[in-house]
N, C-alpha and C positions, 0 to 999 in steps of 0.2 A: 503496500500500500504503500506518483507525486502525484492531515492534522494537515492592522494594522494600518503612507502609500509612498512615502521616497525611501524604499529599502530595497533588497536587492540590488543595489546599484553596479554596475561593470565600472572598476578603476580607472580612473584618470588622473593624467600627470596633472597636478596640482603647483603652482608658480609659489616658491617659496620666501618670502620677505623677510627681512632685518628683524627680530624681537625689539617690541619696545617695550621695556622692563616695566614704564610706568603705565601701561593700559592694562584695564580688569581683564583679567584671564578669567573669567567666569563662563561657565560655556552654555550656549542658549540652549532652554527646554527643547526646543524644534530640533537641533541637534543631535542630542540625547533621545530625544524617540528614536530617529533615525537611526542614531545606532546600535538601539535596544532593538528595533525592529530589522536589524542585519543579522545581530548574533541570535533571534528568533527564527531565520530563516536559512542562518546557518547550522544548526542544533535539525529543523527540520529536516536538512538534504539530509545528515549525518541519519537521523534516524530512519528514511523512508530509501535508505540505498538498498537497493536490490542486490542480496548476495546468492553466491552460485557457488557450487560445492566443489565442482569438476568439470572436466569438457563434457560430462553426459548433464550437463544441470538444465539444458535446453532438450534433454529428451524424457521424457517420460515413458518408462517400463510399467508393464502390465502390473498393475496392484500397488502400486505405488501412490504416492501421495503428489498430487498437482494442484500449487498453488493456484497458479491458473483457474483450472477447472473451478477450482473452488468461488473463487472470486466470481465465474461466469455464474455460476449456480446461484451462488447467494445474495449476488450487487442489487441486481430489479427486484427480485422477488420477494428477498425479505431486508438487507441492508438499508437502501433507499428509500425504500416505503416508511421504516421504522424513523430515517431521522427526520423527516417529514412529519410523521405522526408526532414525534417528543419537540417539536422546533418552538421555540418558546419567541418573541419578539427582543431582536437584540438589545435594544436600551433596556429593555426591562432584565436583563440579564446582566447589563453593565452596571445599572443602577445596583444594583444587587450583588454583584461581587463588591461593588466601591463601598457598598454598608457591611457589609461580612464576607469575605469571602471562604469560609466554612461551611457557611450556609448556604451561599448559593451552588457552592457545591452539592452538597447536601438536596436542595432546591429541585436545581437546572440541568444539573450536570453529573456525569459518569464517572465511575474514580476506578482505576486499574492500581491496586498495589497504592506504590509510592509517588505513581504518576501525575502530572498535573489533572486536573481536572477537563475534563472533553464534554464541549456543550453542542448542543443543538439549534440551531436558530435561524431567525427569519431577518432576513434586511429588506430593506425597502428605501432609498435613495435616490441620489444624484448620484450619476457613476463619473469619476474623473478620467483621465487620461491613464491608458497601461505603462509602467516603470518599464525598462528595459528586461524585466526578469518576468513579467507579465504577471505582476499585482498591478489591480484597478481599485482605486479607492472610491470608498464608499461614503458620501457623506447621508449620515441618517440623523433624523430630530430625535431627542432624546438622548444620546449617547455622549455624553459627555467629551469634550473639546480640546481634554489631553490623550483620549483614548482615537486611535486611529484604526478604521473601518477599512482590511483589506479583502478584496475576493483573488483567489489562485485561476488566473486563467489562460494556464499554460505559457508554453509548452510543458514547463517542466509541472509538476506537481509531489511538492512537498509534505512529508509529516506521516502520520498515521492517522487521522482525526476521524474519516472515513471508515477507519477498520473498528476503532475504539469507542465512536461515538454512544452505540447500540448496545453496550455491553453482553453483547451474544457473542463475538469472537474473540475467546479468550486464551491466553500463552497453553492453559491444560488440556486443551483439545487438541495441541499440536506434538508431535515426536519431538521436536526441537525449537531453538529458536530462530534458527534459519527459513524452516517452514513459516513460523509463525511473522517472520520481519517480512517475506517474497511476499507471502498475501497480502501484506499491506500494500505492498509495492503495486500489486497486481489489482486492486480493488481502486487504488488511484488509477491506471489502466483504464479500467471501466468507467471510471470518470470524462477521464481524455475521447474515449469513444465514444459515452454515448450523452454526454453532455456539453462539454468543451467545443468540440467538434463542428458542434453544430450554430456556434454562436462567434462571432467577430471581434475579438474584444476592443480595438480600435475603435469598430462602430458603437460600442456603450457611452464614449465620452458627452458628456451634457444630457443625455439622457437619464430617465426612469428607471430604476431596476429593479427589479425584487428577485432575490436571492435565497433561498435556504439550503443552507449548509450543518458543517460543524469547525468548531476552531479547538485548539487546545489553548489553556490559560499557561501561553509559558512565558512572555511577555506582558503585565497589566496595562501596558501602553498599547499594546497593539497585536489586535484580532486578525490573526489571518484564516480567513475562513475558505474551505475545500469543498467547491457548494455540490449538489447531488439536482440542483434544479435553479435554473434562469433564464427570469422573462425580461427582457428589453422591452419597455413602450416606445414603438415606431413614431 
């Protein structure tokens, strides 16, 4: 299973100036998301890289275990449906971790182990401009104004938030934990095809969107959300 809008960014040579000792080195909140919301999407690739055992990890033997498969079986029919069904309205989610965030865990949201919490939800916005790593930001009412609204919309698709959301796919169902990371991998897949795929992310900018997904709380600055469903108003 490829679980915030100026992150992801591709490096650029930066023009370096003289320090002057006497100006405040204090670094602006907008910054600081920004770079909360890089090592958020960093942590993401890290957790949702597709690992392979061997040169046979792209073939699947009779009785064996396929990721794959799995993800095909499970993504429409009961994945999708499910974070649909539990998708709670994002502010009302944010408001709610910003007053407890144990409770809304507790609340809104799925707890695997030690893991952050994995939410469900529903956006409804202004869609901005895609970053070079294709997060489109979301501006929604209610959501508080240091919290930044992003949707995953490819190419790549980061996280696990898809697989964890629903608390149905869980590490002891699987032989290992290679199985259990590829499905994430593979369930974001499912994503790419039969959602992603079918929408321009380009064409969302200054438009309506309504989105539901799931995000993980691994940043409280910034949601990035793995949506399972988006509608652009034409």
């Amino acid at each position: 299973m490829p679980m915030p809008a100026d992150i992801r960014p591709e490096s650029n040579t930066a023009k370096i100036e003289p320090m002057n000792t006497r100006k405040s080195t204090a670094v602006r909140p907008g910054r600081l998301i920004g770079i909360g919301a890089i090592l958020v999407l960093l942590i993401l690739m890290f957790f949702s890289t597709r690992i392979f055992t061997g040169s046979e990890a792209n073939q699947t033997a009779p009785g064996t275990f396929s990721p794959q498969s799995f993800a095909q079986e499970k993504y429409e029919s009961e994945i999708a449906p499910d974070i649909v069904k539990r998708a709670t309205d994002i502010a009302t989610v944010s408001q709610a971790i910003g007053a407890d965030p144990a409770a809304a865990a507790k609340q809104y949201g799925v707890v695997s182990g030690t893991s952050p919490a994995v939410y469900s939800v529903k956006v409804t916005g202004i869609a901005g401009a895609p970053d070079a790593n294709g997060l489109v930001p979301v501006k929604v009412d209610g959501v508080p104004a240091d919290i930044k609204v992003l949707v995953q919309m490819g190419p790549a698709v980061n996280g696990t938030a898809v697989r964890d959301a629903t608390g149905k796919v869980e590490y002891v169902q699987f032989k290992n934990q290679i199985d259990y990371q590829n499905v994430g991998a593979e369930l974001n897949n499912q994503v790419k095809k039969l959602v992603l795929a079918k929408v321009d992310a380009k064409a969302m900018e200054g438009k309506t969107v309504s989105v539901v997904g799931a995000f993980q709380l691994i940043n409280p600055a910034a949601y990035i959300v793995t949506p399972v469903k988006v509608d652009v108003t034409k």
